[in-house]
C-alpha positions in Angstrom: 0.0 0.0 0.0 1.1 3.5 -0.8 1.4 5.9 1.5 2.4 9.7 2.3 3.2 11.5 5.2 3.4 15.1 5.4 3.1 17.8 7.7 -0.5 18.7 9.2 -2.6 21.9 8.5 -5.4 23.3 10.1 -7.8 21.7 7.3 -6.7 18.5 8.5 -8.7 19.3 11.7 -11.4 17.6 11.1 -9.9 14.4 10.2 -7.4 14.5 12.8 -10.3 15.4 15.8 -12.4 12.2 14.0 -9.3 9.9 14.9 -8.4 11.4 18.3 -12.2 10.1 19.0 -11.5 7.0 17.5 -8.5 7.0 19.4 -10.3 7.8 22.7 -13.0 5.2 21.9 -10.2 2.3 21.9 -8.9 3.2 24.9 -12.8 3.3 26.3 -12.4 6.6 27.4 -14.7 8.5 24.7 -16.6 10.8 27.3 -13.4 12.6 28.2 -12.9 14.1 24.8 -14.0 17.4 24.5 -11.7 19.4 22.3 -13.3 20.6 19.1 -12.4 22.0 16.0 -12.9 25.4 16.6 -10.6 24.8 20.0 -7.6 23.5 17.9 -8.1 26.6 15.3 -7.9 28.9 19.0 -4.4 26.3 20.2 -2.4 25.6 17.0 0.4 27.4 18.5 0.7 24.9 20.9 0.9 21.9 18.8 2.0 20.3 15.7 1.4 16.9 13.6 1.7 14.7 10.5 -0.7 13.0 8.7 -0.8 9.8 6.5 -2.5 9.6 3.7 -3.8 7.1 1.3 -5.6 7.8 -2.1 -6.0 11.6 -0.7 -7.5 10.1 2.6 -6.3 10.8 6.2 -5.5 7.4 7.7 -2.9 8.4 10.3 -1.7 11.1 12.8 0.8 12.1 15.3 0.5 15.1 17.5 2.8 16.3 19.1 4.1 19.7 21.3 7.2 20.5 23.3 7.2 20.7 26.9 10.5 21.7 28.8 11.4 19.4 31.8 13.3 20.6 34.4 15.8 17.4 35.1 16.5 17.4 31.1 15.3 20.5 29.2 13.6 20.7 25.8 11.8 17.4 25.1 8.8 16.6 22.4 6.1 15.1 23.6 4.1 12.9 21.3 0.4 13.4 22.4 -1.3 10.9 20.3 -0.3 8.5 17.5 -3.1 6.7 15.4 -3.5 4.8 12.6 -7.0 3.4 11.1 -7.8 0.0 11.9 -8.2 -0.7 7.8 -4.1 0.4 7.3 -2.3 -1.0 10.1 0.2 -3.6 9.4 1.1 -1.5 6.4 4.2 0.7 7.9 2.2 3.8 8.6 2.5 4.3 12.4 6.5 3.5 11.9 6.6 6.0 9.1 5.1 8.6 11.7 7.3 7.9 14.6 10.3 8.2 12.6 9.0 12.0 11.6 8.1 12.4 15.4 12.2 10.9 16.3 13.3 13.4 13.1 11.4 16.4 14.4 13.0 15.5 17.6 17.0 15.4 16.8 16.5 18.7 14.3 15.4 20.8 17.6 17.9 18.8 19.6 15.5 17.4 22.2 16.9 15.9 25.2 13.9 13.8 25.5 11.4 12.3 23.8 8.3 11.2 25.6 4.9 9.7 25.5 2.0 7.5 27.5 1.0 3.8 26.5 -2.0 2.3 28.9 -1.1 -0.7 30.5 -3.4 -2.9 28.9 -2.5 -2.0 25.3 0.2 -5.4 25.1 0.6 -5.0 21.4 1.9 -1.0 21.6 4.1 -1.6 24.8 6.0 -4.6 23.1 6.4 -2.1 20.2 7.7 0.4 21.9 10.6 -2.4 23.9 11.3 -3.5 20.3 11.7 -0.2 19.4 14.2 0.4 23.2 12.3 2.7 25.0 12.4 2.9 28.3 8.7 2.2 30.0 8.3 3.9 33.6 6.1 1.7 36.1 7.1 4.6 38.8 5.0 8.0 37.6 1.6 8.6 38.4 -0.5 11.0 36.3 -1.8 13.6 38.2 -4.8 15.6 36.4 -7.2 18.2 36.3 -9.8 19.2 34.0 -10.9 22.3 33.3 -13.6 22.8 35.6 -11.6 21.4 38.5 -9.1 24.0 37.5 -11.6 26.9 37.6 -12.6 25.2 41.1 -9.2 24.7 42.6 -8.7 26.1 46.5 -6.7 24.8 48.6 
């Protein structure tokens, strides 16, 4: 299968917020998406991504930003990576982590970093194959935005 994988624009919104639903529906967590198109048009400074493409279809995405970390500096955090079930196995997702790991060394990140669930077998072996380290240690510690706009201590 033929593929191509170029950098994201703002009319790839639309695609891109259909797969980080899909996304969030595999990892049965589809209530807690509520970003919308009109949001990302308000945030693209703060992000960035590629898309795949087939036959002028989106198939694929990584987003990503870059965070700073106090222990190691600049680091790119990789926020989502999806491919559609119908063009997996095809070399897609590996296509868009090596732009992710390319972005990377160009702005000399001293890390890069992103989150696997623990049930998700398949993508953890990946990522060992691939020698990343996995953490077992960190906890996630979150707020939303109306627990923000409610926060007192």
């Amino acid at each position: 299968m033929e593929y191509t994988i170029r950098k994201g624009t703002p009319d790839d919104f639309e695609a891109v917020l259909d797969m980080i639903k899909s996304l969030a529906l595999f990892e049965k967590a589809s209530e807690k998406v509520t970003n919308t198109i009109e949001q990302m048009q308000r945030d693209q400074k703060y992000f960035d991504f590629f898309v795949a493409q087939v036959d002028g279809e989106i198939v694929g995405m990584a987003l990503y930003f870059f965070a700073y970390y106090t222990w190691v500096g600049k680091s790119l955090y990789l926020d989502d990576l999806f491919v559609k079930e119908a063009h997996r196995g095809c070399g897609i997702g590996q296509a868009l982590i090596e732009k992710i790991f390319e972005i990377a060394k160009a702005e000399h990140c001293s890390r890069l970093r992103w989150q696997v669930l623990d049930w998700n077998k398949p993508a953890i072996e990946l990522y060992r194959k691939m020698g990343a380290t996995l953490d077992n240690e960190w906890i996630n510690c979150d707020f939303d935005q109306n627990q923000i706009q409610e926060f007192r201590l």
